[in-house]
C-alpha positions in Angstrom: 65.8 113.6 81.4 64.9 111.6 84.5 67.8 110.9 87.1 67.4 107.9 89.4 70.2 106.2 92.0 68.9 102.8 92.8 71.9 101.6 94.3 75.7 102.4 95.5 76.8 99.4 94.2 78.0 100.7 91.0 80.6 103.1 92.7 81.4 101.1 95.4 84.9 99.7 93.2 88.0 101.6 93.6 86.3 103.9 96.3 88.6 105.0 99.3 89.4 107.9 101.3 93.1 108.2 101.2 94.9 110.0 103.6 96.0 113.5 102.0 93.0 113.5 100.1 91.4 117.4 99.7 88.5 118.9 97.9 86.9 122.1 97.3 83.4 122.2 96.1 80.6 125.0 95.4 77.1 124.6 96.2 73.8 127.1 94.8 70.9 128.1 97.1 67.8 127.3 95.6 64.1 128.0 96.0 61.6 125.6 96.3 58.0 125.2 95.6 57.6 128.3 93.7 53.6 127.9 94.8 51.8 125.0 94.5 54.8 122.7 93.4 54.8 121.8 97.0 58.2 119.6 97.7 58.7 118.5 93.9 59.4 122.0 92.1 63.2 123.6 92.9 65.0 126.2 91.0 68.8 126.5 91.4 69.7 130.3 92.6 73.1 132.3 91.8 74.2 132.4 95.4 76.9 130.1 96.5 78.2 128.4 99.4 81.4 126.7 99.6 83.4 124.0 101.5 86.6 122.5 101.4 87.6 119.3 103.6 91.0 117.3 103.3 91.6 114.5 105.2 94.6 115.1 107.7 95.7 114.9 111.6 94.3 112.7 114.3 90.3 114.6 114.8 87.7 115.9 113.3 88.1 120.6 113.1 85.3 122.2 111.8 85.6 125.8 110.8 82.5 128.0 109.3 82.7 131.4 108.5 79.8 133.5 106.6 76.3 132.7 107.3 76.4 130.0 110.5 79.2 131.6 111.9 79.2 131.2 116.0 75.9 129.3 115.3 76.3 125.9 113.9 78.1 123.4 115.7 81.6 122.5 114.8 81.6 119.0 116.2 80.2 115.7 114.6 76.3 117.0 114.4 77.3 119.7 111.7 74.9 119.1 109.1 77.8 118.6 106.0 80.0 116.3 108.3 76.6 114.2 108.3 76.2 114.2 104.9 79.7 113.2 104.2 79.5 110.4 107.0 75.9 109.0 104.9 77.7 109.7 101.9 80.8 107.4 103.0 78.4 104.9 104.7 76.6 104.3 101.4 79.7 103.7 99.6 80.9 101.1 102.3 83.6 103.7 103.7 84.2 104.2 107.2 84.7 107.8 107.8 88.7 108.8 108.7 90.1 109.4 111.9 91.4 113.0 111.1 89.4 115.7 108.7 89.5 119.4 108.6 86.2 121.2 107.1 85.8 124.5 106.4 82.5 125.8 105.3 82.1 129.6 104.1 78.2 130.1 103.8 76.6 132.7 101.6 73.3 131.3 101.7 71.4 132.9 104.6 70.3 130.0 107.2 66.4 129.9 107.9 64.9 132.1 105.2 64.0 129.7 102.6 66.4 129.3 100.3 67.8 126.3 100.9 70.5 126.2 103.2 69.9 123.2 104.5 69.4 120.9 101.5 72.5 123.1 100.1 74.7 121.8 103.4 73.5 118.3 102.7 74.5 118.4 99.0 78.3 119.9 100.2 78.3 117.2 102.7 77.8 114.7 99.8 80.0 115.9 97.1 83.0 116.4 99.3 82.4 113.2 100.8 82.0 111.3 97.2 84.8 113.8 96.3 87.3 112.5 98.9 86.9 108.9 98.1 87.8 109.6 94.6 84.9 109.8 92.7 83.8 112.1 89.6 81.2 114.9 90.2 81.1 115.4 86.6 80.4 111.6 86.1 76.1 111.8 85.8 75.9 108.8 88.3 77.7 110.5 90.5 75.5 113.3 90.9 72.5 111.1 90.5 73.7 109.6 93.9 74.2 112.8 95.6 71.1 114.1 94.7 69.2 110.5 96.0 71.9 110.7 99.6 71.3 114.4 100.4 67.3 114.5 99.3 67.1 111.2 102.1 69.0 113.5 104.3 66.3 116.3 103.4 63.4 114.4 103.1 62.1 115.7 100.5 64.0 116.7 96.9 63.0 119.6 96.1 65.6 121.8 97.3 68.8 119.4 97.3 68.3 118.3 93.4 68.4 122.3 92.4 71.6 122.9 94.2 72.8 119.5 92.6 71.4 119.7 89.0 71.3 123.5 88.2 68.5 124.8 86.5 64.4 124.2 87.3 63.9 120.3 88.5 60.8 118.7 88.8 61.3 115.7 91.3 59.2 112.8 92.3 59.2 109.7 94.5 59.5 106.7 92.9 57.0 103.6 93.5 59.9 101.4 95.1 61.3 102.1 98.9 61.7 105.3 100.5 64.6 107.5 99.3 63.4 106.7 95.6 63.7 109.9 94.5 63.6 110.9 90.4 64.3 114.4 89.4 64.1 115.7 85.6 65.8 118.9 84.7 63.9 121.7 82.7 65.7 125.0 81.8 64.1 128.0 82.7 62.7 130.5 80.2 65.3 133.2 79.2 63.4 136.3 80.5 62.5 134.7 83.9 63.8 137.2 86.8 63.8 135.4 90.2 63.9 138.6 93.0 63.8 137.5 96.1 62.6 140.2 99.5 64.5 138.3 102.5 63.3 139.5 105.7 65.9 139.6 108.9 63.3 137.3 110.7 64.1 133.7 110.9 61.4 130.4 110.7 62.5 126.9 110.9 61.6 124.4 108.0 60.2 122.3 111.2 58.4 124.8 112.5 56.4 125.8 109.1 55.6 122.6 108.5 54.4 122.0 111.9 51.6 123.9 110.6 50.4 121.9 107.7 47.5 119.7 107.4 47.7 116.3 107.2 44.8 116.2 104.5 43.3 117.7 102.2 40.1 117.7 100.1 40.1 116.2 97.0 39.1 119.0 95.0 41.4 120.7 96.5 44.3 118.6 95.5 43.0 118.5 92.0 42.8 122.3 91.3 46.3 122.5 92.7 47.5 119.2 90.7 46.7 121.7 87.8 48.2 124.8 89.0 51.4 122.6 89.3 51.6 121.5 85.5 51.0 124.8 84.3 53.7 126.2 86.1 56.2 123.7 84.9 55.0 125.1 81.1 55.1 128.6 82.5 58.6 128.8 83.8 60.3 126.9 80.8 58.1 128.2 77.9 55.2 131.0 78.6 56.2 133.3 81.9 53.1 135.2 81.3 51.0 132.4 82.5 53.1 132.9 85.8 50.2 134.6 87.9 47.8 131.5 87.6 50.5 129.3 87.8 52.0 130.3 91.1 48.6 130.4 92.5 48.7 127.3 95.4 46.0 126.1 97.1 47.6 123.2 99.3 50.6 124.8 101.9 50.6 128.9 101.7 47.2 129.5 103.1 47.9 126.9 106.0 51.5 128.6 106.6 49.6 132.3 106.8 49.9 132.5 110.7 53.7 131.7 110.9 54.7 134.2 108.6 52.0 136.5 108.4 53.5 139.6 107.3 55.3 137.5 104.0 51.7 136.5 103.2 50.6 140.2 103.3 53.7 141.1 100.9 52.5 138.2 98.3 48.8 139.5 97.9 50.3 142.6 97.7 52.9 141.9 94.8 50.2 139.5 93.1 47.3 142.7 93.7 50.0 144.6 91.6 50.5 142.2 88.9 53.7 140.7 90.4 53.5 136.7 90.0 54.8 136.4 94.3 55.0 133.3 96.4 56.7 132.3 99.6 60.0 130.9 99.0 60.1 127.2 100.3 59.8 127.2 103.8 59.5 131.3 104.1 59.7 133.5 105.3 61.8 134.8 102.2 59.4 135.8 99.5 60.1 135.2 96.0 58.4 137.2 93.0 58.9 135.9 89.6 59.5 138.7 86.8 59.8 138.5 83.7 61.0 142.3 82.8 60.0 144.7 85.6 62.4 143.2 87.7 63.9 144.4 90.7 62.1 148.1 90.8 58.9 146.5 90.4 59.1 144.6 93.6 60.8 147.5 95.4 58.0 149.6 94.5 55.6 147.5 96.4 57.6 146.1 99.0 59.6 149.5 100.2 62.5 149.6 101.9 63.4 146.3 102.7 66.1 143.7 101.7 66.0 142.7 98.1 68.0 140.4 96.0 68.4 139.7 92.4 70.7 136.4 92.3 69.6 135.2 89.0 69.2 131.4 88.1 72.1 129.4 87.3 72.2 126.2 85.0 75.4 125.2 87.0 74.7 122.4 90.5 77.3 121.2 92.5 81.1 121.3 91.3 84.3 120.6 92.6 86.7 123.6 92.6 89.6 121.9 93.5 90.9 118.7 94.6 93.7 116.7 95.3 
């Protein structure tokens, strides 16, 4: 099913942030591009951050704990606040005078699994949250999804951690910020490990790195690489080793995160379907059975996570 938010309009009615208002939501990481699905492929990842805001006193208190901790800024520029400010701005809101946010992240910042996009999303919800509106309503979440992939650029990330699942997102032929996302669920024996290195890269900084154009043939054979993943992770996972196979963003990327790259041609010389996740320098291998001592095997002593995939986005907890 394709989602699409052309407008606000529709929730604009009966929209306010009360004073006394309060919500709780959760947010999942997610990986993006999964090889050559370059910023249009996301899959939602059982690893969850979480943020309450409630609209009380006279300023703005920021509190994060977790990942971000003594590291983000707990002022106006923190990345949720934003997305709760475009959020309200979008609705015709003005943001109140007095709001506590606390954000507890689980998703490690930098790494490539989507903190970022995951903030923006939180930023959203609680923001649509507070003024009253219905995260289980679908075009709700079709408008956080269309707010926080703006924020992001791109949707690759932000419509996992709001949808669940594998989504395959577009832009649309109208202005910018048309962006379309359909929802596929992910084959049953699909095991998403994940190796996470302590080193950190910027999503800036790997993209600083890409070329601004490529060949055509180039394009083509990875235009083909991309449809048969989208068959491979829903419906055949042992066509995942061609399909993860990108030819348009990894190759470019190889001298900021050179020693992710050499752990992917390793995993893939050993059979293991391995890619860099999103922005790296995480690297994500997608099993289908071996699993977590498959990877370990290859990649030794290092960090290693099994988080599974969830078919649950963005949800409020709690709210008042």
């Amino acid at each position: 099913m394709a989602h699409r938010v052309t407008s606000a309009e529709p929730l604009r009615d009966g929209a306010v942030v009360a004073a006394g208002a309060r919500a709780r939501v959760r947010v999942p990481a997610s990986t993006a591009n999964l090889g050559p699905g370059f910023d249009s492929i996301g899959m939602a990842l059982g690893v969850w951050d979480e943020a309450e805001a409630s609209v009380e006193g006279d300023s703005l208190v920021v509190e994060a704990t977790g990942f971000g901790e003594g590291e983000v800024p707990l002022d106006e520029s923190h990345l949720a606040y934003r997305a709760m400010v475009a959020a309200w701005q979008a609705l015709g809101l003005d943001a109140p005078q007095g709001l506590r946010l606390s954000y507890r992240g689980a998703i490690p910042h930098s790494r490539g699994m989507g903190s970022s996009a995951s903030a923006s999303v939180t930023g959203v919800a609680l923001g649509t949250a507070l003024a009253g509106l219905d995260l289980a309503d679908d075009t709700v979440l079709r408008f956080v999804s269309d707010i926080a992939s703006s924020i992001e650029g791109h949707p690759d990330n932000a419509s996992a951690s709001v949808y669940g699942n594998v989504t395959v997102s577009w832009a649309g032929d109208g202005d910018a910020g048309d962006w379309r996302s359909a929802v596929l669920a992910p084959h049953p024996h699909l095991v998403p490990v994940l190796v996470v290195p302590q080193r950190r890269l910027s999503t800036a900084t790997a993209r600083a790195a890409l070329p601004t154009a490529v060949p055509l043939a180039v394009a083509a054979r990875n235009s083909g690489r991309t449809a048969l993943l989208a068959h491979a992770l829903t419906a055949d996972p042992g066509l995942l080793m061609p399909a993860t196979q990108d030819y348009l963003h990894q190759e470019a990327r190889r001298p900021a995160y050179p020693e992710s790259m050499a752990l992917v041609d390793a995993l893939r010389d050993a059979g293991i379907p391995a890619v860099i996740s999103g922005a790296g320098p995480t690297v994500l291998a997608l099993t289908s059975g071996q699993g977590e001592e498959a990877v370990r095997a290859v990649a030794g002593d290092v960090e290693i996570i099994s988080p599974g995939t969830t078919s649950r986005g963005v949800h409020v907890v709690s709210s008042s």
